[in-house]
C-alpha positions in Angstrom: 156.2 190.3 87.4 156.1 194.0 86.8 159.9 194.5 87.0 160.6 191.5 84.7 158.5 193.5 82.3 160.3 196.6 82.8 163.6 194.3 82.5 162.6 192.5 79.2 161.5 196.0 77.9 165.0 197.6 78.3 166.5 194.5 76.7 164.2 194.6 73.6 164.9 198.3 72.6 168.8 198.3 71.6 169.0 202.1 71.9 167.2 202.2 75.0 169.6 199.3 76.2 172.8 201.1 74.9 171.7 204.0 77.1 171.0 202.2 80.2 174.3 200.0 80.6 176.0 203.2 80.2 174.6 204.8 82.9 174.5 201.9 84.7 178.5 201.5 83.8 179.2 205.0 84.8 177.7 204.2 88.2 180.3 201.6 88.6 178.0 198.2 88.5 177.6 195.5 85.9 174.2 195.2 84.2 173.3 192.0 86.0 174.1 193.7 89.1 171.6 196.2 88.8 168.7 193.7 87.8 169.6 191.7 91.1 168.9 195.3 92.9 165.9 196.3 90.9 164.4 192.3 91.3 165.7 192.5 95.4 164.3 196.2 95.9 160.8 195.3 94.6 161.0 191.5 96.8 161.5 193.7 100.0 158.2 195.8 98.9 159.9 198.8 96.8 157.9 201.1 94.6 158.5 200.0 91.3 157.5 203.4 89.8 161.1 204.7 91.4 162.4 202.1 89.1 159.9 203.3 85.9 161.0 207.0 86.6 164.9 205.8 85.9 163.3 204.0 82.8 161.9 207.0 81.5 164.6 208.9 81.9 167.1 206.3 79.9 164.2 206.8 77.4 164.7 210.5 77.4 168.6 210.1 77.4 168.3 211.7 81.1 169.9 209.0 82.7 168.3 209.6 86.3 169.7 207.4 89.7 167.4 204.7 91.7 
């Protein structure tokens, strides 16, 4: 639930979304790709504020990796 939030939340924000497919382009994997890993990183138990520290960086324009 909490990463669906964090998912719709970069998809509401256009700037915010702009940033984060770049860096997520620049890393070399689609956007859908890196739901799938943020959605199968927090299934198998991952901390999801690893995932909001990446978010607040996009916000920041600081991309930072996961």
């Amino acid at each position: 639930m909490e990463t669906t939030k964090l998912s719709t939340r970069l998809l509401i924000d256009r700037e915010v979304k702009a940033k984060a497919e770049a860096a997520v382009v620049a890393n070399g994997m689609s956007i859908s790709e890196y739901l799938r890993r943020v959605l199968a990183y927090a299934a198998n138990g991952g901390d999801l504020s690893v995932v909001a520290a990446h978010h607040s960086g996009i916000h920041s324009g600081r991309p930072k990796t996961v």
